[in-house]
C-alpha positions as CSV (number, residue, x, y, z in Angstrom):
1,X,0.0,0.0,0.0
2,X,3.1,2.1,0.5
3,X,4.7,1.7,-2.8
4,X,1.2,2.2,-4.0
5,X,0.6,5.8,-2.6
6,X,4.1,6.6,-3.6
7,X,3.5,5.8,-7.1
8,X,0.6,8.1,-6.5
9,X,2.1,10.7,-5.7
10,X,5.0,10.6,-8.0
11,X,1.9,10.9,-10.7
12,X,0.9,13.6,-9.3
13,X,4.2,15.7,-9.2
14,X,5.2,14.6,-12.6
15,X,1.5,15.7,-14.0
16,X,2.5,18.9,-12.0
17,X,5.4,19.7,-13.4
18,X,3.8,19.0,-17.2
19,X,1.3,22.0,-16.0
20,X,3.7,24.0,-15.4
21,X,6.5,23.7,-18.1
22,X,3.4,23.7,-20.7
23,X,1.0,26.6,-19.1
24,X,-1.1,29.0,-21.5
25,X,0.4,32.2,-22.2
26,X,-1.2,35.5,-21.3
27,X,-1.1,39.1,-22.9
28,X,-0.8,40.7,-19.2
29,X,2.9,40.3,-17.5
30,X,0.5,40.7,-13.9
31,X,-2.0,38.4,-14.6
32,X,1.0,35.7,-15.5
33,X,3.1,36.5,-12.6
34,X,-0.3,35.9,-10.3
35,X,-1.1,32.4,-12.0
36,X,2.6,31.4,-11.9
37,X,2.6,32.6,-7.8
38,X,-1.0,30.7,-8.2
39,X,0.7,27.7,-9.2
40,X,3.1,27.8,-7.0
41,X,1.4,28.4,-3.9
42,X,-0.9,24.7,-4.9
43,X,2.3,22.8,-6.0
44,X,4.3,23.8,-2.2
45,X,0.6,22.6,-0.4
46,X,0.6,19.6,-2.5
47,X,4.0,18.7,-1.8
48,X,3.6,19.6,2.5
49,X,0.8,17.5,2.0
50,X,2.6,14.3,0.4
51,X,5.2,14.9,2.6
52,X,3.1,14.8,5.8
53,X,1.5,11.8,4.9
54,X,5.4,10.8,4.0
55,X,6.7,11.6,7.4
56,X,3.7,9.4,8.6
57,X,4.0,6.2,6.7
58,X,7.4,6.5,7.9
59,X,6.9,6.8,11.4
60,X,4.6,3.8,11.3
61,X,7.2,1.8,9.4
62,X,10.1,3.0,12.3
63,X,7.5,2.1,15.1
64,X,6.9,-1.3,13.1
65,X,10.0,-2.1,13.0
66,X,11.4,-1.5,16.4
67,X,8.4,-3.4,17.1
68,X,9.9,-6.2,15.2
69,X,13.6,-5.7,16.6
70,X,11.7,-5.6,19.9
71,X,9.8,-9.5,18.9
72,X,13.4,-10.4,17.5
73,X,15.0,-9.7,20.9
74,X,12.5,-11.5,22.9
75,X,12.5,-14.4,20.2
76,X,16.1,-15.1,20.7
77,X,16.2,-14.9,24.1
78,X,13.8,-16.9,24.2
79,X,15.5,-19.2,21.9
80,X,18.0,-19.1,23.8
81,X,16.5,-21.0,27.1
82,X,14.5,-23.1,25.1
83,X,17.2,-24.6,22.4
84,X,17.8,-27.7,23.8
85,X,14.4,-28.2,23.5
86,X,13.3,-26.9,20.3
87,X,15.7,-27.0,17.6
88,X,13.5,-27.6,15.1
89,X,12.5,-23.6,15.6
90,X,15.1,-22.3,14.5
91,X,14.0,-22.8,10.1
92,X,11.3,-20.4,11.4
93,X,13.5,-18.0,13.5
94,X,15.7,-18.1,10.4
95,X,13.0,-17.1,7.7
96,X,11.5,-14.3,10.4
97,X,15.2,-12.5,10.3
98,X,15.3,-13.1,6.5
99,X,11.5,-10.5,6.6
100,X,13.3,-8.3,9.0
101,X,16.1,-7.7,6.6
102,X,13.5,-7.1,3.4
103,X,11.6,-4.8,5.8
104,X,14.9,-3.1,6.6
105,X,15.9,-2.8,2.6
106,X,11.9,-1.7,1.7
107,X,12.6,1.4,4.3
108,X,15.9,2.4,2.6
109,X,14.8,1.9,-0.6
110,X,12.0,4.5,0.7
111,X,13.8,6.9,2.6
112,X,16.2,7.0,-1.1
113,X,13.2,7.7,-3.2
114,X,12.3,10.5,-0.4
115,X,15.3,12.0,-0.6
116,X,15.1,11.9,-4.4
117,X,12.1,13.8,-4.6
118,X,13.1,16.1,-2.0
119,X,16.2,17.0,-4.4
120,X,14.2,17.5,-7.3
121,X,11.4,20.0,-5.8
122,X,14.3,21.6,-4.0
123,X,15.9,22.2,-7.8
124,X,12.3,23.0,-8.8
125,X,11.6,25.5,-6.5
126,X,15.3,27.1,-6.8
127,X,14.8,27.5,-10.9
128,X,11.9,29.2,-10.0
129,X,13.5,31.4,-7.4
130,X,16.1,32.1,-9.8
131,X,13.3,32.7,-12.9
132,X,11.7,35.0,-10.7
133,X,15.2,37.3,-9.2
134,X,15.7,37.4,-13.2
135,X,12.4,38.9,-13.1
136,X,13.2,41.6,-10.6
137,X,16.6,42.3,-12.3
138,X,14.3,43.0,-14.8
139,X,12.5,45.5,-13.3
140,X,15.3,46.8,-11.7
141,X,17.0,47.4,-15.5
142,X,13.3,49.1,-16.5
143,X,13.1,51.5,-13.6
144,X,16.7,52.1,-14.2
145,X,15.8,53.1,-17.5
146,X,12.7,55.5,-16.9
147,X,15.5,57.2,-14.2
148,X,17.5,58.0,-17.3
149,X,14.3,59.4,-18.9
150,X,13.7,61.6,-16.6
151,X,17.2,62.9,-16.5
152,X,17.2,63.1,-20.1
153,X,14.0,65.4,-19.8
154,X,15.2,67.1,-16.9
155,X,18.0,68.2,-19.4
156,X,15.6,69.2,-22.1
157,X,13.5,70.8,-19.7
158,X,16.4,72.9,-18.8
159,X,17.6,73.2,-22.8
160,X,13.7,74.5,-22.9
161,X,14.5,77.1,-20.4
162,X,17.3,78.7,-22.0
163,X,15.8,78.2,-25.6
164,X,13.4,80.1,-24.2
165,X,15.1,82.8,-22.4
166,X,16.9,83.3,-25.7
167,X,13.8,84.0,-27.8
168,X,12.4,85.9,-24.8
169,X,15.4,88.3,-25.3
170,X,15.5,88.5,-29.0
171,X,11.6,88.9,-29.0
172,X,12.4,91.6,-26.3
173,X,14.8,93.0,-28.9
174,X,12.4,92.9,-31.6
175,X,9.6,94.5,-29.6
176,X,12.3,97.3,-28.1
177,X,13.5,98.1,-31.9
178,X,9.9,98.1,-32.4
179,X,9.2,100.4,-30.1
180,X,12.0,102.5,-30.7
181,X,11.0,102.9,-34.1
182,X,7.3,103.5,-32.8
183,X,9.0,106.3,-30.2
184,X,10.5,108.2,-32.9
185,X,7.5,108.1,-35.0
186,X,5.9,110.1,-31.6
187,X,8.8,112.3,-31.5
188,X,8.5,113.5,-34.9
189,X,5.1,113.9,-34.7
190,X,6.0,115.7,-31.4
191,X,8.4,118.0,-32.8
192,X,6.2,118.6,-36.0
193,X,3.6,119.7,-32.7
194,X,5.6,121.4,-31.2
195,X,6.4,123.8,-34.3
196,X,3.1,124.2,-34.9
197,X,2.6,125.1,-31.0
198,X,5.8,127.4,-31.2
199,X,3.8,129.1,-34.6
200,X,0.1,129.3,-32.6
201,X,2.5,131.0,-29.3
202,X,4.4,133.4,-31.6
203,X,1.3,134.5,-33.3
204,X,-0.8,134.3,-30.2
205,X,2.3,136.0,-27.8
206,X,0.3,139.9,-28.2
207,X,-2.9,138.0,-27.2
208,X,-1.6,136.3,-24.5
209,X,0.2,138.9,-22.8
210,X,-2.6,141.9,-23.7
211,X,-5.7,140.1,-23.9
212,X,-5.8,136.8,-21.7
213,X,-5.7,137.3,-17.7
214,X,-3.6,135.4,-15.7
215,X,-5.3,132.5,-14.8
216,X,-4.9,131.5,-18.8
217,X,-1.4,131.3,-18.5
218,X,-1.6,129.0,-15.6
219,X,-4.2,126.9,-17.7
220,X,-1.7,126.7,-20.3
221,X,1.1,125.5,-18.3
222,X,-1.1,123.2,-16.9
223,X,-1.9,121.0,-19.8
224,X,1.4,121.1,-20.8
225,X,2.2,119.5,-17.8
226,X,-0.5,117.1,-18.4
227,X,0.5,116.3,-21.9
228,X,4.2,115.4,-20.2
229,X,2.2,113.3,-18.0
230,X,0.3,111.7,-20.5
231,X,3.5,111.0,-22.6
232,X,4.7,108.7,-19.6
233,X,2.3,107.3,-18.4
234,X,1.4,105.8,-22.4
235,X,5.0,104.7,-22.5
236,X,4.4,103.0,-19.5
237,X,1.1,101.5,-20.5
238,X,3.3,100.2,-23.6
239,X,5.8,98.4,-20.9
240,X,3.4,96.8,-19.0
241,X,1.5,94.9,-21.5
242,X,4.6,93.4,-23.0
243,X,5.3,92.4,-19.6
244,X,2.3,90.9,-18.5
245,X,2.4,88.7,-22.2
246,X,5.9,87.6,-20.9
247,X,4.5,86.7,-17.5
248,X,1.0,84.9,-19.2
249,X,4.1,82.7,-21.4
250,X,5.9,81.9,-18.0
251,X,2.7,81.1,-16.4
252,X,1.7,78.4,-19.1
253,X,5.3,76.7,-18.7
254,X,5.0,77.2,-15.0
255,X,1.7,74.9,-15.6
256,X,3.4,72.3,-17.9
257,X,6.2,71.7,-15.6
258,X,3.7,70.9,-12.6
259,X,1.8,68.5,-14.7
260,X,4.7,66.8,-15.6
261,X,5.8,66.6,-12.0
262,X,2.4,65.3,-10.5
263,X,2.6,62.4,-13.2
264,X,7.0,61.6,-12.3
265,X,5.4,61.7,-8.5
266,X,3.1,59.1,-9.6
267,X,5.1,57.4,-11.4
268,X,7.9,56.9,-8.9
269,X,5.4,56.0,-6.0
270,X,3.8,53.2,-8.4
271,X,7.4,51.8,-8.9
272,X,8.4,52.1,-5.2
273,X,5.3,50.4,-3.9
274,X,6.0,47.6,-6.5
275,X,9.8,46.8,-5.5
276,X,8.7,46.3,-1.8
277,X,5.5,44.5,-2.4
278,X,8.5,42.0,-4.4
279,X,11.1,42.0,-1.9
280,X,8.3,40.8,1.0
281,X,7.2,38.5,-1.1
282,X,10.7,36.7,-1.4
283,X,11.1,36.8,2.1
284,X,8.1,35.2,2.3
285,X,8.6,32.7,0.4
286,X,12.5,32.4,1.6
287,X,11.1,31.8,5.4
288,X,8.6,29.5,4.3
289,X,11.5,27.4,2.2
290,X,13.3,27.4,5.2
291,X,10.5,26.4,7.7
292,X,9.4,23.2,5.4
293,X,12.0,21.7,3.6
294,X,15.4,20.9,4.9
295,X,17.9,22.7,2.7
296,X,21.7,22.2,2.7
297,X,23.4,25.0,4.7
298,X,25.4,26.3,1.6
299,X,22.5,26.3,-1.2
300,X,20.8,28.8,2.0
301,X,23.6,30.7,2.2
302,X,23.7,31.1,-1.6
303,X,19.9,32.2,-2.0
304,X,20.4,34.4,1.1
305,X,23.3,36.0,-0.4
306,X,21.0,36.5,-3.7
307,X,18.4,38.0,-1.6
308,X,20.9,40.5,-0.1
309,X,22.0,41.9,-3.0
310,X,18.3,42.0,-4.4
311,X,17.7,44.1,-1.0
312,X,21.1,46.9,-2.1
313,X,19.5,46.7,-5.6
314,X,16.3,47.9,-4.1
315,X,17.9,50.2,-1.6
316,X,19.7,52.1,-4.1
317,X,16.9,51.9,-6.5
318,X,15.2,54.1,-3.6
319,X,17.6,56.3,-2.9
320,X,17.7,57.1,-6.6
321,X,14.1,57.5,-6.2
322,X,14.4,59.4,-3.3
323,X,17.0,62.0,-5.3
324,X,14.4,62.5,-7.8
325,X,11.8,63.0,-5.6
326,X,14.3,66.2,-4.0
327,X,14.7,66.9,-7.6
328,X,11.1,67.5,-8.1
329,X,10.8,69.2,-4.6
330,X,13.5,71.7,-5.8
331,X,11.4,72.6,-9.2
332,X,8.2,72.4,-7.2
333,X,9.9,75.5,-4.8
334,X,11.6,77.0,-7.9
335,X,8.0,77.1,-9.5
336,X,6.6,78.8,-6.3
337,X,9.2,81.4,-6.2
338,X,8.1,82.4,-9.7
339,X,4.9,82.2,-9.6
340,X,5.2,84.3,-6.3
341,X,7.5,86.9,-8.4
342,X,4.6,86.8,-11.3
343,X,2.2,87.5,-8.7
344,X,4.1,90.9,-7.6
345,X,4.3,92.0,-10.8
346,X,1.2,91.9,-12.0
347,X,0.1,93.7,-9.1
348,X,2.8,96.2,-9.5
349,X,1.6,96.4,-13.1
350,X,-2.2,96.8,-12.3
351,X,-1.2,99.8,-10.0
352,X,0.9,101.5,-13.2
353,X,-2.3,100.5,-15.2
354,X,-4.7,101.8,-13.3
355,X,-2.3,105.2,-12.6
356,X,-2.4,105.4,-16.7
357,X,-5.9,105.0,-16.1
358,X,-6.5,107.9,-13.6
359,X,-4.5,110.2,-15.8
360,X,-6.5,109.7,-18.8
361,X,-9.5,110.3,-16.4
362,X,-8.4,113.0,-15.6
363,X,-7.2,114.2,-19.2
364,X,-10.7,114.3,-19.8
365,X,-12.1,115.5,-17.0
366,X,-9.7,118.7,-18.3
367,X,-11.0,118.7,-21.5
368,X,-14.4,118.9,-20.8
369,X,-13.6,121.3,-18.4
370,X,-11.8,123.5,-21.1
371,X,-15.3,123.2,-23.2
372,X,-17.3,123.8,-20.6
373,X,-15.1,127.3,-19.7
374,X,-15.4,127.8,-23.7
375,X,-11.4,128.3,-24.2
376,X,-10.5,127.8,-28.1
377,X,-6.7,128.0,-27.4
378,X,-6.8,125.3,-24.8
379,X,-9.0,123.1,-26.4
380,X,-7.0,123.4,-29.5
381,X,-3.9,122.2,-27.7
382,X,-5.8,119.7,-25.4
383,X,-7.1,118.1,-28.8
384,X,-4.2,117.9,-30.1
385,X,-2.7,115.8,-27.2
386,X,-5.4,113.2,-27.4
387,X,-5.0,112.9,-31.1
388,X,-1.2,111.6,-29.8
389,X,-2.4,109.7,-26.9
390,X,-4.9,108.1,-29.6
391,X,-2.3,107.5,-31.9
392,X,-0.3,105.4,-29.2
């Protein structure tokens, strides 16, 4: 009955095995890893179970057989005070030790082919240890990888940065040369006023000084004072808003780069939670190996060794990790700091704006003053001042 369940349960391994050297292939790496750890899990109950119900057949073929040994002791004694008597015993005596000595040679013979199988699930389960550390190196190689992306795009980021400052200051360039060009326009049209308003105060000069009282003249110097006013505060209008389209282009990149930085955080974490969800798992499995099979002292010291230097793989792979992640703390407070700066000058530019804004308020305010007093000389030169504010 022995041999019997043995025969069994060699059967059973070998069909095992077949299952597992011929399983069906999947699309999905995680749904294959969980079927093979599947697999795996069933195959190491199987074999506790066969060798439970090992261990017992053998105990019950020890405690036979000192059992026997026991019989055998008592037999010869007894043979002993009773062979002068009964020699013709000892053909049965003889044929008894002769089924002691085929029991003795059935129990090797078992113990050999127990320690066979033991040997070949211990090589089992060590190709798959190995098959799955080549997994891990695996991995290890892809994570490494996606670190060099990101240092690659780190570096193009920063190749971004100064491609852009570069147009920044050549568009800056452009717009100044622009400008300038659009300045001396205004001055020429400012010196062409101005020599018709030195023509209107040489021919008005008798008027002025006979005719007009005094509070004219302060009029007049008044909106020239206000046209000064108005001059700066349009060429400071002009400033601003090729400011604020500077800061609404850092703002957008400012909003790329965060993007991309919420997605590496994700990424990173993803990878992280991964490699230690691995590592537990194969010391898991390593202190289960060592709790139910009885493994030579060097092959442990060899898969311990492997499992240490999986551990510094993983170490440094977090420490990398962790690097990157003071990388992306670094741009995250960089950002800040801009977008902080951005925020000042916009309000610093919304208070020149809304200064340009008063001025012009008041600009008009003056003018319909002016109409209101009925002045043609000041509304004269008053219009001609908006017709240049206009014109910027």
């Amino acid at each position: 009955m022995a041999e019997k369940k043995s025969k069994k349960a060699k059967k059973k391994k070998k069909k095992k095995k077949v299952r597992i050297s011929e399983g069906p292939k999947k699309p999905s790496e995680k749904s294959i890893f969980k079927k093979k750890v599947a697999e795996l899990e069933e195959e190491l109950d199987s074999i506790s179970q066969n060798m439970k119900e090992e261990e017992t057949s053998l105990e019950k073929l020890k405690l036979k057989h000192s059992e026997v040994v026991d019989s055998k002791e008592a037999c010869v004694k007894h043979l002993k005070r009773v062979l002068q008597e009964k020699m013709g015993n000892v053909i049965e005596s003889q044929r008894r030790l002769q089924w002691v000595r085929d029991i003795t040679e059935l129990t090797e013979q078992r113990a050999a082919d127990l320690a066979r199988n033991l040997q070949s699930s211990f090589q089992l389960k060590r190709s798959v240890f190995m098959q799955q550390r080549l997994e891990l190196e695996e991995k290890l190689s892809r994570l490494e990888e996606v670190r060099l992306k990101r240092t690659s795009q780190l570096t193009r980021l920063k190749r971004l940065e100064e491609d852009l400052e570069k147009k920044t200051t050549a568009e800056c360039k452009a717009k100044q040369k622009v400008n300038m060009e659009h300045v001396n326009r205004l001055l020429k049209k400012r010196e062409d006023f101005e020599h018709y308003v030195d023509s209107i105060c040489s021919d008005a000069d008798h008027v002025f000084e006979v005719t007009l009282p005094v509070y004219a003249k302060k009029q007049l110097e008044e909106n020239i004072r206000l046209r000064a006013q108005c001059q700066e505060a349009s060429d400071n209008l002009l400033a601003v808003q090729d400011q604020s389209r500077r800061l609404k282009d850092v703002q957008k990149l400012l909003d790329l780069e965060k993007e991309t930085q919420k997605s590496a955080k994700i990424r990173l974490n993803d990878f992280q939670a991964r490699l230690q969800g691995r590592q537990s798992r194969l010391l898991k499995l390593n202190a289960y190996l060592q709790s139910t099979h009885s493994i030579a002292r060097d092959d442990l010291r060899d898969i311990q060794s492997e499992i240490r230097a999986n551990q510094r793989k993983i170490s440094r792979t977090v420490d990398k990790i962790s690097n990157v992640e003071e990388i992306l703390r670094d741009q995250e407070n960089y950002t800040n700091s801009l977008v902080e700066q951005m925020e000042k000058k916009i309000d610093k530019n919304g208070l020149r704006i809304s200064k340009v804004l008063r001025a012009g308020q008041i600009l008009k305010a003056k003018v319909k003053e002016v109409e209101d007093e009925k002045s043609c000389i000041d509304l004269d030169l008053l219009k001609q001042i908006r017709m240049l504010l206009d014109d910027d």
